[in-house]
TORNU-737252 format. One line per 3 residues: for each residue x, y, z of N, C-alpha, C. Coordinates in Angstrom, 2 decimals, always signed. Layout:
N
X/Y/Z/X/Y/Z/X/Y/Z  ...
END
This chain:
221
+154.16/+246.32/-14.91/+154.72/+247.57/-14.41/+153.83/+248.17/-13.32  +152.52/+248.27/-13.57/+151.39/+248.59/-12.75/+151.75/+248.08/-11.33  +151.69/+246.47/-11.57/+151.81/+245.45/-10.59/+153.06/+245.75/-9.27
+154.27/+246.22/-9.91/+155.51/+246.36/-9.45/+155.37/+248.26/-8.81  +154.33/+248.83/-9.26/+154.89/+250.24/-8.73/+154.69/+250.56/-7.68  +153.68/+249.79/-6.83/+153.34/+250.30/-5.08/+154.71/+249.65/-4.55
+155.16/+248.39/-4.96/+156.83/+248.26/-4.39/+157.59/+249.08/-4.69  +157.27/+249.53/-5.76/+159.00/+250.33/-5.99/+158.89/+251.61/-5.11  +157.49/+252.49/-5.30/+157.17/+253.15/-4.18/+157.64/+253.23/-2.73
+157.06/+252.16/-2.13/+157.19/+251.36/-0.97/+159.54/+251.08/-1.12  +159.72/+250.72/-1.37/+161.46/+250.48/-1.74/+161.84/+251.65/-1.64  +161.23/+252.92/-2.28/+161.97/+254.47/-2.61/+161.67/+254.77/-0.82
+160.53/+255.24/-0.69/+160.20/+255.59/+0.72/+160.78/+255.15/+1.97  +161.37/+253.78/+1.63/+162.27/+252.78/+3.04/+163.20/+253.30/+2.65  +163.84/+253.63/+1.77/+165.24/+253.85/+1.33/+165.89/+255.30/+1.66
+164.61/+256.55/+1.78/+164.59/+257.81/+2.04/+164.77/+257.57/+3.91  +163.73/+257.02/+4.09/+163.81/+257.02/+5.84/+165.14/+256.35/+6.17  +165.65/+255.40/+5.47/+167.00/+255.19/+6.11/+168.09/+255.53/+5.50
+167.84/+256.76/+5.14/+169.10/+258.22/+4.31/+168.85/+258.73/+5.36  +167.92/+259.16/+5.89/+167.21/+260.08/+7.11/+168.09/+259.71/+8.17  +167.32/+258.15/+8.64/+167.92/+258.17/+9.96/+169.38/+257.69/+9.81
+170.09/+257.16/+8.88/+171.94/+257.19/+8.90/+172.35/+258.14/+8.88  +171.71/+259.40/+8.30/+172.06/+260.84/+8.61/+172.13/+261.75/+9.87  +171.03/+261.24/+10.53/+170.61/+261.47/+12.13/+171.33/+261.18/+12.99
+171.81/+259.60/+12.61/+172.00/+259.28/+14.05/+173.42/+258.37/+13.82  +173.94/+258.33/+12.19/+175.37/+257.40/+12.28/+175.91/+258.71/+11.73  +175.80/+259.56/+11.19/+176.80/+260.46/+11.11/+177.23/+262.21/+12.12
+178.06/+262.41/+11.91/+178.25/+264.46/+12.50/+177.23/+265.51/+11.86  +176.50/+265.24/+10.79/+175.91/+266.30/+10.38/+174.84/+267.37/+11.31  +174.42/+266.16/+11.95/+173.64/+266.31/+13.40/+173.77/+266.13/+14.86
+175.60/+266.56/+14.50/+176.33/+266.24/+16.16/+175.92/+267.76/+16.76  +177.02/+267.23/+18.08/+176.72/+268.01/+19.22/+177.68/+269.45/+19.03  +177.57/+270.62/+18.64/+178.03/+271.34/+18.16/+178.49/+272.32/+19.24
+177.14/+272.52/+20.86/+177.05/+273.66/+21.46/+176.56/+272.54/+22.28  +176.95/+273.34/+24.05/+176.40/+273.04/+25.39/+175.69/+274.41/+25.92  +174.77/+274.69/+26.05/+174.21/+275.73/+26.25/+173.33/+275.71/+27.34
+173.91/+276.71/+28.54/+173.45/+276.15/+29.81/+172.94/+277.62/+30.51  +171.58/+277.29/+31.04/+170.82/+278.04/+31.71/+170.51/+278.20/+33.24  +170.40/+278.84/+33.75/+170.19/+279.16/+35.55/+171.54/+278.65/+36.51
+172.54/+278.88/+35.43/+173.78/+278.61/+36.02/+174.47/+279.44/+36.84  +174.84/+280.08/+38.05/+175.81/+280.99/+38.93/+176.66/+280.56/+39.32  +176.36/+279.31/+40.61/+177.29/+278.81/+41.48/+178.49/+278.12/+41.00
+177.75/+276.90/+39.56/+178.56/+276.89/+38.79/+178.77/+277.39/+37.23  +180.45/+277.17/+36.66/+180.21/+277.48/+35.50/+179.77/+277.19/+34.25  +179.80/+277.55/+33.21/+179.46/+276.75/+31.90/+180.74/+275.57/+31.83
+181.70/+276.03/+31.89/+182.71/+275.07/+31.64/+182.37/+273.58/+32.14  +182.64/+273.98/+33.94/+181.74/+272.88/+34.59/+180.69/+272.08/+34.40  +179.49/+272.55/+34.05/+178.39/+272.15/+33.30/+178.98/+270.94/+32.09
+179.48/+271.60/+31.05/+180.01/+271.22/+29.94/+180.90/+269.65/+30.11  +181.76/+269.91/+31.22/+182.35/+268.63/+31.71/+181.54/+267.93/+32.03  +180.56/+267.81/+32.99/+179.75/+266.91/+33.46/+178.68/+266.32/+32.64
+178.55/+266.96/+31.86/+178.13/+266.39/+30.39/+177.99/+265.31/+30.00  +179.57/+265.55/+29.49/+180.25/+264.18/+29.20/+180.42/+263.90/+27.65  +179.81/+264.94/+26.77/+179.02/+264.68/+25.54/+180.25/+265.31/+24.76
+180.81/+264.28/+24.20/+181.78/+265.08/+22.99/+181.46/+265.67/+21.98  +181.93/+266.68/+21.53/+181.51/+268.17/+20.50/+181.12/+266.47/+19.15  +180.28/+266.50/+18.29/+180.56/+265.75/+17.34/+179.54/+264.39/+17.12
+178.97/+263.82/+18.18/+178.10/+262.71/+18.48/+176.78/+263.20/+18.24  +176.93/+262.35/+17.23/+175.00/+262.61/+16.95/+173.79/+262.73/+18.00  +173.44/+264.20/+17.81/+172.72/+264.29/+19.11/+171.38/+263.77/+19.57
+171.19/+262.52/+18.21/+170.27/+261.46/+18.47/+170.30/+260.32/+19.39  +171.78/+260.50/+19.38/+172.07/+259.56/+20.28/+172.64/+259.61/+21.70  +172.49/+260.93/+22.16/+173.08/+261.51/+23.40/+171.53/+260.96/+24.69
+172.50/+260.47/+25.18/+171.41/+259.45/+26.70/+171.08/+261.26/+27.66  +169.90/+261.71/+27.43/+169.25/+262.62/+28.13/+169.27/+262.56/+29.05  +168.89/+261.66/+30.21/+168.82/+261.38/+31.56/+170.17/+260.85/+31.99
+170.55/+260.55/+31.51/+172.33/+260.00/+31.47/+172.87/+261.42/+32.52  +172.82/+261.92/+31.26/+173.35/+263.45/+31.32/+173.13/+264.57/+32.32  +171.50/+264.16/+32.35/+171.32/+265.31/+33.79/+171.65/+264.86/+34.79
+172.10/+263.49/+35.08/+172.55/+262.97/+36.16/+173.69/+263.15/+36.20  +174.37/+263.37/+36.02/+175.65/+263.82/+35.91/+175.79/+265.38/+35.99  +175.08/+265.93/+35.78/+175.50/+267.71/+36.41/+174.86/+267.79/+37.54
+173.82/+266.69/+37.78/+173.22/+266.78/+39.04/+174.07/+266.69/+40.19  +174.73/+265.81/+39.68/+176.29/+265.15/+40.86/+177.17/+266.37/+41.29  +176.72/+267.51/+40.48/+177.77/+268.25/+40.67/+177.41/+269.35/+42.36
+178.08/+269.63/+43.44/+177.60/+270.23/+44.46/+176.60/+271.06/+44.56  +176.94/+272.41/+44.13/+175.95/+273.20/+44.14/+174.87/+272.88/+43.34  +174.42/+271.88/+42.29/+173.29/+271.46/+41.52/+172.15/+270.96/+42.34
+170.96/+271.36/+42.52/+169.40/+270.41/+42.79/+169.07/+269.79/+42.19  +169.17/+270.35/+40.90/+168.31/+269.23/+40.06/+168.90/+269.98/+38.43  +168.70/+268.93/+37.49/+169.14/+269.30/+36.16/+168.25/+268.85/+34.99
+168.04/+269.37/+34.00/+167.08/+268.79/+32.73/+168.25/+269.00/+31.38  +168.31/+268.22/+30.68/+169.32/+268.25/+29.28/+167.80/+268.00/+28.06  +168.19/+268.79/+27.23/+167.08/+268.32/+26.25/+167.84/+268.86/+24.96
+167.39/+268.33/+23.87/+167.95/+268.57/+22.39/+167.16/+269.72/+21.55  +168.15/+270.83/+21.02/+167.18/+272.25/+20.03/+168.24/+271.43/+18.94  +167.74/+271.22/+17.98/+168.47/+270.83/+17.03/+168.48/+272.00/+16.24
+169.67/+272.06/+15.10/+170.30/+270.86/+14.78/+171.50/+270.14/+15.79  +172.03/+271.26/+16.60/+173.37/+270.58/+16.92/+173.50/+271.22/+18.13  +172.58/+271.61/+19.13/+173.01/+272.28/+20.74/+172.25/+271.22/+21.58
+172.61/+271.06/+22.85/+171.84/+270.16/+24.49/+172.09/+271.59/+25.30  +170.86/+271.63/+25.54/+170.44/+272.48/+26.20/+170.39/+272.01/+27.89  +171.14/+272.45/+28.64/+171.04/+272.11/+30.14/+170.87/+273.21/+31.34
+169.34/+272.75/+31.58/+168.47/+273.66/+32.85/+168.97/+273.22/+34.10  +169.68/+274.47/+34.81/+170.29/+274.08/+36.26/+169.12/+274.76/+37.22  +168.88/+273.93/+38.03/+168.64/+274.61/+39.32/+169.40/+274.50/+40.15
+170.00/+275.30/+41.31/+171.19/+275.16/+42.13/+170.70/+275.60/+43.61  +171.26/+274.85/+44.15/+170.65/+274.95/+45.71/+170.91/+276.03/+46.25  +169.81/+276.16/+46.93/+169.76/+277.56/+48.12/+170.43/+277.20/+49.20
+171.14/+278.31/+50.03/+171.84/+278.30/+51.16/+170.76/+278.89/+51.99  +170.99/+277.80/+53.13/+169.89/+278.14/+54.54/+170.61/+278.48/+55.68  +172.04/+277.95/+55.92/+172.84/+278.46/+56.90/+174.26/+278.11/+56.46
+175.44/+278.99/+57.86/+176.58/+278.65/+57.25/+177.31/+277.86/+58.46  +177.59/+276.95/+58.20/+178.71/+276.56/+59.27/+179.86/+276.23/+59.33  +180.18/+277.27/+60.84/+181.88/+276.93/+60.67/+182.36/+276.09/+60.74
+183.80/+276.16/+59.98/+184.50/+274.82/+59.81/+185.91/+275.33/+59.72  +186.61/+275.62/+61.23/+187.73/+275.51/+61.05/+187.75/+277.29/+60.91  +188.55/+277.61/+59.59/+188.74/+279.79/+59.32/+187.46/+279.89/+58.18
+186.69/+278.55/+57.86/+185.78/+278.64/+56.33/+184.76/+278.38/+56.96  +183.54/+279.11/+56.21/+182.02/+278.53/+56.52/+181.49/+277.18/+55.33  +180.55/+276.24/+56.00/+180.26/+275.74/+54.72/+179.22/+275.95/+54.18
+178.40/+276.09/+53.11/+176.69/+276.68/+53.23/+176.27/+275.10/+52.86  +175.09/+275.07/+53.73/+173.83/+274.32/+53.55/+172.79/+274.60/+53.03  +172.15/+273.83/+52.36/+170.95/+273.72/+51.89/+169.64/+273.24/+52.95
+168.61/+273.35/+52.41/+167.74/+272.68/+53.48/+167.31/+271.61/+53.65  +167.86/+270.59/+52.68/+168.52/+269.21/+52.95/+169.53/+268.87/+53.82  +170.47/+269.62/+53.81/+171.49/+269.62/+55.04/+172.98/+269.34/+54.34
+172.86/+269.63/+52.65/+173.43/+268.95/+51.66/+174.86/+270.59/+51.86  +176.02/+269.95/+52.11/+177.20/+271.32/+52.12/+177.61/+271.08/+50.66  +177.32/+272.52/+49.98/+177.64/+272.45/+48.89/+178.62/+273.40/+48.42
+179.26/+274.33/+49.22/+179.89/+275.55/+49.27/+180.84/+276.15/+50.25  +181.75/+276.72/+49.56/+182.72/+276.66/+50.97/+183.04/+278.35/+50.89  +182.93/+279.18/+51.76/+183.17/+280.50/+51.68/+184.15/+280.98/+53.16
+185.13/+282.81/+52.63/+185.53/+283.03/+53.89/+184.82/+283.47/+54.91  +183.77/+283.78/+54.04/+183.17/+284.67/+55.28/+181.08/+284.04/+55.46  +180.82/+284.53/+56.58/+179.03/+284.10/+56.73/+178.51/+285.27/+55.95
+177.72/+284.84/+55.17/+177.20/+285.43/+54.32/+176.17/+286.23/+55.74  +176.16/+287.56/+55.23/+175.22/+288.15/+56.60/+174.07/+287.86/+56.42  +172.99/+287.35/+55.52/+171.37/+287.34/+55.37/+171.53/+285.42/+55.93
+172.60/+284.76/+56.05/+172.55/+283.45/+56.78/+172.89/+283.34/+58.06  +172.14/+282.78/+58.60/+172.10/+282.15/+60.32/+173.28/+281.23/+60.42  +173.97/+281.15/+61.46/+175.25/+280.67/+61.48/+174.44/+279.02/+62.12
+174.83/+277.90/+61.95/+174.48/+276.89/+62.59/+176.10/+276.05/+62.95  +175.95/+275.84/+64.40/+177.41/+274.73/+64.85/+176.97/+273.31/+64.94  +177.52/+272.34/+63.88/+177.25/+271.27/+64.30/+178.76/+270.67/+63.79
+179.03/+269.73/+64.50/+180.74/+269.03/+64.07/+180.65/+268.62/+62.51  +179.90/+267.78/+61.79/+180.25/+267.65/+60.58/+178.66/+267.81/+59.72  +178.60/+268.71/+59.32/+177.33/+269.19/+58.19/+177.38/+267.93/+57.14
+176.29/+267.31/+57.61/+176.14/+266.48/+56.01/+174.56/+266.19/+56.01  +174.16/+265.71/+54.91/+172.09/+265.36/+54.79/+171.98/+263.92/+55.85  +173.03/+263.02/+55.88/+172.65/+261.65/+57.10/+172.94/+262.69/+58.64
+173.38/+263.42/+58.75/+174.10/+263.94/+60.34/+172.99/+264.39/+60.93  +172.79/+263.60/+62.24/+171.54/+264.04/+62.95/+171.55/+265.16/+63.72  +172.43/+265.96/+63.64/+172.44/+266.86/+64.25/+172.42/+268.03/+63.24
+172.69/+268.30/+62.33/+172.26/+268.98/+61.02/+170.42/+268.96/+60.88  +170.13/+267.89/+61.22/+168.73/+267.78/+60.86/+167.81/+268.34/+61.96  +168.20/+268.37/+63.32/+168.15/+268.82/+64.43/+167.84/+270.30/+63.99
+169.37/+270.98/+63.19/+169.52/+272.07/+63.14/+168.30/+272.89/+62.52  +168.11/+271.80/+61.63/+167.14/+272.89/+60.55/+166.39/+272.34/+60.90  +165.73/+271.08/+61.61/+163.89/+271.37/+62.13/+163.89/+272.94/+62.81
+164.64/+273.32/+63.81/+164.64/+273.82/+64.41/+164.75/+275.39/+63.71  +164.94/+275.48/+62.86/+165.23/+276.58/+61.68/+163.90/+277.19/+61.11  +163.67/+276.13/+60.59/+162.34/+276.06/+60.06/+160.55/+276.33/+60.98
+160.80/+276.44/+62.17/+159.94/+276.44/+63.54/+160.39/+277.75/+63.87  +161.09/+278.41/+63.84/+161.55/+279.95/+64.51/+160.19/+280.65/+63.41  +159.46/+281.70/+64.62/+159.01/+282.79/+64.09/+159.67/+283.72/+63.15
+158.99/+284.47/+62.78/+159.63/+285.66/+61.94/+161.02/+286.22/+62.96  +159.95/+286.82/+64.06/+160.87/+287.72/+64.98/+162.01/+286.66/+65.57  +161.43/+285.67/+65.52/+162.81/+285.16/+66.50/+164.05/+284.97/+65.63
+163.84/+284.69/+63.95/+164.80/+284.43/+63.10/+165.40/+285.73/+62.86  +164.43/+286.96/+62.97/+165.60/+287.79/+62.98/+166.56/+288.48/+63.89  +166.30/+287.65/+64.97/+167.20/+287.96/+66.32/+168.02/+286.80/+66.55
+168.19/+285.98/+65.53/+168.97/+284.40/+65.41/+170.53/+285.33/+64.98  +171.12/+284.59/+65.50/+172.85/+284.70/+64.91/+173.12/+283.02/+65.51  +172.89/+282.52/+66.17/+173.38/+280.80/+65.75/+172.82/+279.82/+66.83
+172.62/+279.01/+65.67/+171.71/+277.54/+66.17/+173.14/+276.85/+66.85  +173.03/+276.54/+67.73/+174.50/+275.14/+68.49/+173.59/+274.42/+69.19  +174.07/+273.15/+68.22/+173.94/+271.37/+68.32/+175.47/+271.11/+68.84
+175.18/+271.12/+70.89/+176.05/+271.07/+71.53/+176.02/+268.83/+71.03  +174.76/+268.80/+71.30/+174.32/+267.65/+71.43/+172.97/+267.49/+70.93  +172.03/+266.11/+70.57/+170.78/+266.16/+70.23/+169.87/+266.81/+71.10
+170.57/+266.21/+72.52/+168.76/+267.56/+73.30/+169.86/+268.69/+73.93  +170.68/+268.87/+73.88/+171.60/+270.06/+73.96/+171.70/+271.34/+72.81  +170.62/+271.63/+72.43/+170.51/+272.84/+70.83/+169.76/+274.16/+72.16
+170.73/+275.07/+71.49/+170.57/+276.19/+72.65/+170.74/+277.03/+70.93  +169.79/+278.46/+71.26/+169.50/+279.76/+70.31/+170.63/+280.91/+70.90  +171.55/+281.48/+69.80/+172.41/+282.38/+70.50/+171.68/+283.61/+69.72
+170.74/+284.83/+70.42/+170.49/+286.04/+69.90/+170.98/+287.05/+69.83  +171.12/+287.90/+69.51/+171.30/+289.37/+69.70/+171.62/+289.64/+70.88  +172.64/+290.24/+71.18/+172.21/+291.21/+72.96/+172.94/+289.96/+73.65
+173.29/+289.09/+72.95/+174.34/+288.16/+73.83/+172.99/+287.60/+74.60  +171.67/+287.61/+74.05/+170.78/+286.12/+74.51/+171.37/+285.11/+74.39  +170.98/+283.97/+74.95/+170.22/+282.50/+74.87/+168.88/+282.19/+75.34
+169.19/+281.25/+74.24/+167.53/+280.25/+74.36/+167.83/+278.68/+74.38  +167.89/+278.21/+75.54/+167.68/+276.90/+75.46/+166.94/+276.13/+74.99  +167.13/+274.92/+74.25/+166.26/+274.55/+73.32/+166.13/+273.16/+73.46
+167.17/+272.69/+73.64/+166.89/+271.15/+74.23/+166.89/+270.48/+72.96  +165.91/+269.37/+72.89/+165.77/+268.58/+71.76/+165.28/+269.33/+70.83  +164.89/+268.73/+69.38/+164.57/+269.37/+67.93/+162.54/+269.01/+68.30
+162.28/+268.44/+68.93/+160.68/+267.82/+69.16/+160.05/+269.65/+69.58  +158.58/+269.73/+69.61/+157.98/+270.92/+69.83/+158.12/+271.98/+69.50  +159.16/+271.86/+68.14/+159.47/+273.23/+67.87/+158.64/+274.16/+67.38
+157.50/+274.24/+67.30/+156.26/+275.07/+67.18/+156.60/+275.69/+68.62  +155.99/+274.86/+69.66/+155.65/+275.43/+70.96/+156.50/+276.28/+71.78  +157.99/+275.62/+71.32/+159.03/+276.07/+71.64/+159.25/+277.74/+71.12
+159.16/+277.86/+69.82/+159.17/+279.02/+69.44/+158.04/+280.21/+69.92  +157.26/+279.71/+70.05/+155.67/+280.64/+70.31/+156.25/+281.11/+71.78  +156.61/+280.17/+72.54/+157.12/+280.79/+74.09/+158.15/+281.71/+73.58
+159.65/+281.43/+73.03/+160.43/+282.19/+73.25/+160.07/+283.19/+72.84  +159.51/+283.84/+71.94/+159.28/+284.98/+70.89/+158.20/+285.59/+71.87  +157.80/+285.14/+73.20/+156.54/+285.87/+73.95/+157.55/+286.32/+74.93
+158.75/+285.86/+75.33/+159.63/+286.59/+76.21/+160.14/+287.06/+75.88  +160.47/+287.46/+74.53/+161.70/+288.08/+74.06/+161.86/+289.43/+74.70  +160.69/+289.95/+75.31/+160.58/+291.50/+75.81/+160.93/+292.16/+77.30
+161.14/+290.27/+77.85/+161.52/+290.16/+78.95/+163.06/+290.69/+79.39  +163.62/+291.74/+80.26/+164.81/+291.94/+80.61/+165.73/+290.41/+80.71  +165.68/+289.74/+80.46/+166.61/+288.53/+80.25/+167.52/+288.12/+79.48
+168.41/+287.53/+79.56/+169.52/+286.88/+78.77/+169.52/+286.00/+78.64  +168.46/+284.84/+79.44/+168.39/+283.06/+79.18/+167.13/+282.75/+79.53  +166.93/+281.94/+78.28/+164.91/+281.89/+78.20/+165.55/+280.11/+78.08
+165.03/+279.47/+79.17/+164.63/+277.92/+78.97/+163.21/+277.15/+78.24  +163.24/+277.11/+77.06/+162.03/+276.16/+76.23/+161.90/+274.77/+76.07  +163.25/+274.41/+76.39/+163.17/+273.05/+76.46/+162.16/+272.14/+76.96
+161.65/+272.76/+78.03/+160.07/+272.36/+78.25/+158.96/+273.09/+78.03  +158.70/+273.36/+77.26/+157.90/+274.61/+76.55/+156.41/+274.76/+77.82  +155.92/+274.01/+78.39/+154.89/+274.13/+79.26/+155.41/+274.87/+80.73
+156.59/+274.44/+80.85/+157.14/+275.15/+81.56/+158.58/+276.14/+81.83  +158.60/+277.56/+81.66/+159.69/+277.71/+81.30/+159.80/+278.51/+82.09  +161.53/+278.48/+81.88/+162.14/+279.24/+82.92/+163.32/+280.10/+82.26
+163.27/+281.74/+82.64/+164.26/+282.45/+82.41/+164.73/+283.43/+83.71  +165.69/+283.79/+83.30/+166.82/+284.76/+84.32/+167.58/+286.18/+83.47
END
């Protein structure tokens, strides 16, 4: 009996851990009960919830984590997503959702961009705290989107707040439309440091057209 009791021990203890884990992970006791979703605006819970994918009921031992955030990630307005398990029975899903850097028209709708160049949003109107940017089709490959926002990103303080719209006529065709019915010629997306430091030193100049396109040498009227 002595001999036999560290087995039977050993037998009880295997037999508990796999009550445990058939409980865990082959049955509902420890399904998915709740989707419970955080830093969500742009989109909704519902939304969230779909992209999921995770039916109310599946053991939430067995729900593919990274599966999952990839999949709300897909969703437009999403940056980035984290799914993680509060047991007994909720997936918890952390949204971050992209920032809008400009809006461009399209047609009677703006689209908003991110500073990837990623259109994730479609609105009637330009949001007023966004810079309007014209380029024919907003997407993260469109070189002229990318144009847009080097060039975004290089504007001084003062000059961004005298920005109302970047136009990507063409790659070295990007001209600044300001306030007061300015322009700023801008030419290519290259020097945009230098480019900006000039315009923002004329801005005080009686003029309506500041040429930077050659930043060493410029010319306004």
């Amino acid at each position: 009996m002595r001999a036999a009791l560290p087995w039977a021990v050993a037998a009880g203890v295997l037999a508990v851990l796999g009550l445990v884990a058939w409980t865990v992970l082959g049955t509902g006791l420890f399904g998915v009960r709740e989707v419970r979703v955080e830093g969500a605006d742009l989109v909704t819970p519902v939304q969230v919830h779909d992209a999921v994918g995770v039916p109310d009921g599946v053991p939430l031992a067995q729900v593919d984590l990274a599966a999952a955030a990839r999949r709300v990630g897909s969703l437009p307005a999403v940056e980035r997503a984290t799914v993680s398990r509060d047991w007994p029975g909720t997936l918890v899903v952390r949204v971050t959702e992209r920032t809008p850097v400009a809006a461009v028209p399209q047609g009677e709708v703006f689209v908003l961009i991110d500073r990837s160049g990623t259109a994730f949003r479609t609105v009637d109107r330009r949001p007023a705290d966004l810079p309007q940017v014209t380029v024919a089709r907003p997407a993260v490959d469109d070189p002229g989107t990318r144009a847009a926002l080097e060039v975004l990103v290089a504007l001084t303080p003062r000059l961004r707040a005298e920005l109302v719209d970047v136009n990507v006529a063409g790659l070295a065709r990007i001209s600044l439309r300001l306030r007061g019915e300015r322009t700023v010629i801008w030419g290519d997306a290259s020097r945009g440091t230098d480019k900006a430091r000039v315009a923002t030193a004329l801005l005080d100049e009686k003029t309506d057209r500041i040429d930077v396109s050659a930043p060493d040498v410029v010319t306004f009227r």
